[in-house]
ZADO-525858 format. One record per residue: y, z, x of N, C-alpha, C in turn; residue number from 0; residue in one letter. Coordinates in steps of 0.05 Angstrom, whole numbers. Example, Ala and Ser with C-alpha at 12.3 -4.5 7.8 and 13.67 -1.06 7.14 Angstrom:
! ZADO-525858
- -114,156,264,-90,156,246,-66,156,264,0,A
- -45,142,257,-21,143,273,1,157,258,1,S
//
This chain:
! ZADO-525858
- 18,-348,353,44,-352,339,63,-369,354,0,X
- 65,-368,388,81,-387,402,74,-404,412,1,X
- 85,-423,421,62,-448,424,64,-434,460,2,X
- 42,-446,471,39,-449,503,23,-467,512,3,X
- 37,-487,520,29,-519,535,9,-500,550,4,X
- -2,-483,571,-19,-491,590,-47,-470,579,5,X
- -45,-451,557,-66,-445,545,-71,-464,526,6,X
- -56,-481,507,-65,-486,489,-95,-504,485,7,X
- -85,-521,496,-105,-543,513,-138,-534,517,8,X
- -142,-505,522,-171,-492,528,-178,-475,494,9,X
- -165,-477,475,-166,-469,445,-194,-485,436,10,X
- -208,-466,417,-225,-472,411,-218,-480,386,11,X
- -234,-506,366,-226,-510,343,-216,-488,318,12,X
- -236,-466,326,-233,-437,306,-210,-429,324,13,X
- -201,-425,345,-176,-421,350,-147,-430,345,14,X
- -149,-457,342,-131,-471,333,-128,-470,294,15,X
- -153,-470,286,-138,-462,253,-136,-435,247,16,X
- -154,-420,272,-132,-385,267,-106,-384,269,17,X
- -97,-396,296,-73,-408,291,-53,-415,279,18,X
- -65,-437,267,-48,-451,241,-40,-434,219,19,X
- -66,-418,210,-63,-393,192,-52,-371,193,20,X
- -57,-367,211,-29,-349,220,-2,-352,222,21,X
- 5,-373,227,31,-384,227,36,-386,193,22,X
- 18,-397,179,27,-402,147,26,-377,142,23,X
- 17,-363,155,19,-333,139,47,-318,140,24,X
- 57,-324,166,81,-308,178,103,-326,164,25,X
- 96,-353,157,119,-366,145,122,-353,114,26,X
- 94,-357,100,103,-346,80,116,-316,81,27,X
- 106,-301,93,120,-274,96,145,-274,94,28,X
- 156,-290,110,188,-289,111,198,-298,89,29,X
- 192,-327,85,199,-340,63,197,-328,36,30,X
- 182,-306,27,182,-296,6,166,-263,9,31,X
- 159,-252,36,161,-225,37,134,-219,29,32,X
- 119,-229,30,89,-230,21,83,-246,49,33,X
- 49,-246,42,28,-264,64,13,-276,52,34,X
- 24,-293,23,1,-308,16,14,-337,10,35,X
- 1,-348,4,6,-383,-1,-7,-396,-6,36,X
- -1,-421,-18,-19,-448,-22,-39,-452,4,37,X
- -71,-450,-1,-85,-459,23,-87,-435,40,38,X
- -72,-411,34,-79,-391,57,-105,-367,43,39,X
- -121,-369,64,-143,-345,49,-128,-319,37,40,X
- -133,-307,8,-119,-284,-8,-118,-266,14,41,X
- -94,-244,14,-89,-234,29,-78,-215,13,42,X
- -98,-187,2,-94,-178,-32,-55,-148,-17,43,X
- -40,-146,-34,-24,-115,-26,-34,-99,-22,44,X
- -22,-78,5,-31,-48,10,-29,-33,-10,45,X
- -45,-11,-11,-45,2,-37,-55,30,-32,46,X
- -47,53,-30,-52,73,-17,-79,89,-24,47,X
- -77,89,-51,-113,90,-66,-137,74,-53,48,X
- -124,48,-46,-147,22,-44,-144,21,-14,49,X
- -153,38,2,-148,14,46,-160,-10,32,50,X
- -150,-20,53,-156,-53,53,-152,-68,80,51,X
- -173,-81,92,-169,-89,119,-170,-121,119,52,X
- -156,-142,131,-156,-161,127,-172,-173,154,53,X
- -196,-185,156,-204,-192,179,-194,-218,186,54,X
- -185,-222,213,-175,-251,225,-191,-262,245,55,X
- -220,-258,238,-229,-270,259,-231,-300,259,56,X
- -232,-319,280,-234,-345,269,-252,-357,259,57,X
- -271,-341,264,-299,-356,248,-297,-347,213,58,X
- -286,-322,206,-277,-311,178,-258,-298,176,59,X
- -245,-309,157,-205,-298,155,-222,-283,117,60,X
- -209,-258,113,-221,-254,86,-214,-222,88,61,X
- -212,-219,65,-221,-186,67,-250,-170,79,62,X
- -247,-142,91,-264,-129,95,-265,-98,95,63,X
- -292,-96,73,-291,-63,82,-295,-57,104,64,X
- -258,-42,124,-261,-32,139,-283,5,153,65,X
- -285,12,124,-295,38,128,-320,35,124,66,X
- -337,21,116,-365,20,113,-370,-3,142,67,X
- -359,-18,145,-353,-35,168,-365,-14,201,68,X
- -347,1,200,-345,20,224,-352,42,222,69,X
- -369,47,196,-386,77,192,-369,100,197,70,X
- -343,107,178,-327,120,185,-344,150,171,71,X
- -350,145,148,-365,169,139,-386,188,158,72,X
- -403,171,168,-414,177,191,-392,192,214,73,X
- -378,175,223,-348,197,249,-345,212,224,74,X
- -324,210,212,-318,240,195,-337,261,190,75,X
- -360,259,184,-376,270,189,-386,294,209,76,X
- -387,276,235,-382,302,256,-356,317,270,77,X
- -333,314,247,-321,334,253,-319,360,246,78,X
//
């Protein structure tokens, strides 16, 4: 989100348009209180019925089932 002259320089290409995307994200946020925009991967509302996990990795920006993801049923399970 801030720039830094002496990391930037060692950024990997997927680093740099995580980057970028991130930044359009936080702009639109402000600018209209949401995280979505022209060109930015859907980024669907929280919804208390629906979790919803937004992955930012740089290789895939997208939604993800976090709970089948991390085998939560499985932990809940052994409690």
């Amino acid at each position: 989100m801030f720039e830094d002259e002496a990391a930037e320089p060692r950024f990997t290409p997927a680093q740099r348009r995580l980057s970028a995307t991130m930044t359009g994200y936080w702009a639109a946020f402000a600018r209209t209180g949401a995280p979505r925009g022209a060109g930015l991967p859907g980024w669907r509302p929280h919804r208390v019925d629906r979790p919803y996990t937004q992955s930012l990795a740089p290789q895939r920006i997208g939604p993800v089932d976090y709970r089948r993801e991390h085998r939560l049923d499985f932990w809940e399970g052994l409690s």
